[in-house]
C-alpha positions as CSV (number, residue, x, y, z in Angstrom):
1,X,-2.3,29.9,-0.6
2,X,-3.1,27.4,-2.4
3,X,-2.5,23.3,-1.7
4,X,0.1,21.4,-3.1
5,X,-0.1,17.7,-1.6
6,X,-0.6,15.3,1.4
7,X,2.1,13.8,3.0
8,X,1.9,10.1,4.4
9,X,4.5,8.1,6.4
10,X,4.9,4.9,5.3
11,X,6.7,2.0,6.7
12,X,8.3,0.5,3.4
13,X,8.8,3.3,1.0
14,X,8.6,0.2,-2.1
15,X,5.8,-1.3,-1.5
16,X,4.2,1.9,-1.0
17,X,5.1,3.1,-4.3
18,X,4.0,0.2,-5.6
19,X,0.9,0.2,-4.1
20,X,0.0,3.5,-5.4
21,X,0.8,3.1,-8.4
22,X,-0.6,-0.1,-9.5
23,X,-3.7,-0.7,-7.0
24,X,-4.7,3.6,-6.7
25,X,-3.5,4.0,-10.2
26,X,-1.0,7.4,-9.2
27,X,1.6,8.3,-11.4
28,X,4.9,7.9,-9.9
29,X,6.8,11.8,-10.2
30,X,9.8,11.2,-8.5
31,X,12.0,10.0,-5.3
32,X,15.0,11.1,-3.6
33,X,16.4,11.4,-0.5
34,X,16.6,13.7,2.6
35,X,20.0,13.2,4.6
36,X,19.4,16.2,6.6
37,X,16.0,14.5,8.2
38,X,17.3,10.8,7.8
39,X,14.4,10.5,5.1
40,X,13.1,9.8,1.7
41,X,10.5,11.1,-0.2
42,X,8.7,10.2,-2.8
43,X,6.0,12.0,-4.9
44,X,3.0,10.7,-7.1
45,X,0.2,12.4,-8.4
46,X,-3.7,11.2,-9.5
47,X,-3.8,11.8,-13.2
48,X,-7.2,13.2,-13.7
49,X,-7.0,16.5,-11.2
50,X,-2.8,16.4,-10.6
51,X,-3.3,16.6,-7.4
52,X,-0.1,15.2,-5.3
53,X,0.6,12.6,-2.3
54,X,4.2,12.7,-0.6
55,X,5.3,9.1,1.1
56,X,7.7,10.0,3.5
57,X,9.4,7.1,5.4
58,X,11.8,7.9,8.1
59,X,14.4,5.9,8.4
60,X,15.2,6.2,11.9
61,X,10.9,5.6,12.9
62,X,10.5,2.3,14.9
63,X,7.5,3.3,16.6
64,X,4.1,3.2,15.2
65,X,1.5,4.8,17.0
66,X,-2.0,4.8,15.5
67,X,-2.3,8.5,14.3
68,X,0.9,8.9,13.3
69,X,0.3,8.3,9.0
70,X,-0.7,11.7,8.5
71,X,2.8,13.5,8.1
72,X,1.6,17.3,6.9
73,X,-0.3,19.1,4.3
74,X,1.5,21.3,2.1
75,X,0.9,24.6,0.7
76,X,2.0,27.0,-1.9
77,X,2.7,30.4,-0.7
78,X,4.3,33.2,-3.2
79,X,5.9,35.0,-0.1
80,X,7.6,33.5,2.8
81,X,8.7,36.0,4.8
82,X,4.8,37.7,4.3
83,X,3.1,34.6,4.6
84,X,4.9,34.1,8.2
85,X,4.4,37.8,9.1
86,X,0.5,37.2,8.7
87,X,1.0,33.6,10.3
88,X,2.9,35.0,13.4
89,X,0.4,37.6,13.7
90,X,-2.4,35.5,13.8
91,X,-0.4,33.8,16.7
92,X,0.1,30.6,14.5
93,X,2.4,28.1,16.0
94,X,5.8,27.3,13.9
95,X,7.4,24.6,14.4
96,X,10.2,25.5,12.0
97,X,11.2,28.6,10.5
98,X,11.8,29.1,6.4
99,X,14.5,27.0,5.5
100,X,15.7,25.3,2.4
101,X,16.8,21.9,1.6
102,X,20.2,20.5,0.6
103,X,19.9,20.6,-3.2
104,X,16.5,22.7,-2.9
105,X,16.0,25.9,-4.8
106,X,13.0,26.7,-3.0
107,X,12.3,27.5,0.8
108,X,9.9,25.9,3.4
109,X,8.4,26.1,6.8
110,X,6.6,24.6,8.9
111,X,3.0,26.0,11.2
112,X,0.9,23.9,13.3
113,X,-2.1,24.3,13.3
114,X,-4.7,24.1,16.5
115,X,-4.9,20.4,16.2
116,X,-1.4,19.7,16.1
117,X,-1.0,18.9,12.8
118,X,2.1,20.3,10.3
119,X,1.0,22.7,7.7
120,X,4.5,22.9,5.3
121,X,5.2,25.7,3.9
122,X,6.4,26.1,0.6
123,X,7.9,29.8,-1.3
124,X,6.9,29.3,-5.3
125,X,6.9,32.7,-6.6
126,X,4.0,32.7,-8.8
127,X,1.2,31.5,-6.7
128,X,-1.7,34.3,-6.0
């Protein structure tokens, strides 16, 4: 496994954008929406190592609890259904099981891991 980006929520998914673009000085990758989750992502990476943040803003999220920022981290895996074997047996919490997207080629899932926190998923065939 290897890790693909941090995902924040964020209360205006504009100003966000802005912000890390022109005060953290990301590159903007892209943006679309998530009907299925009543969401929108949005993707921007650091130039220098490519490493990648997600802003996620729910669009339903009224509430906004201290603590509540960190959405998940996300990781590459080049098997699903192995990586969730290995998971299960390790007696790894899921919270979702592989899925994929409207408009996604690629599937996901979701662990927990033992502080509560959302560890996505995510099937790209040629990670070792």
């Amino acid at each position: 496994m290897r890790i693909l980006h941090m995902s924040i929520t964020v209360k205006d998914m504009n100003e966000s954008i802005k912000f890390y673009q022109d005060v953290m000085g990301l590159e903007f990758v892209r943006r679309r929406e998530i009907p299925e989750n009543k969401a929108e992502i949005a993707f921007l990476r650091d130039l220098e190592s490519n490493a990648q943040i997600e802003l996620t803003h729910w669009k339903e999220k009224t509430d906004w609890t201290s603590g509540d920022e960190l959405d998940h981290l996300a990781f590459a895996v080049p098997d699903m259904d192995e990586a969730m074997r290995k998971l299960k047996s390790m007696d790894v919490k899921v919270a979702k099981e592989p899925y994929m997207l409207q408009g996604s080629k690629t599937r996901i899932a979701f662990v927990i891991d033992p502080n509560g926190i959302w560890l996505e998923l995510i099937e790209l065939k040629q990670v070792r």
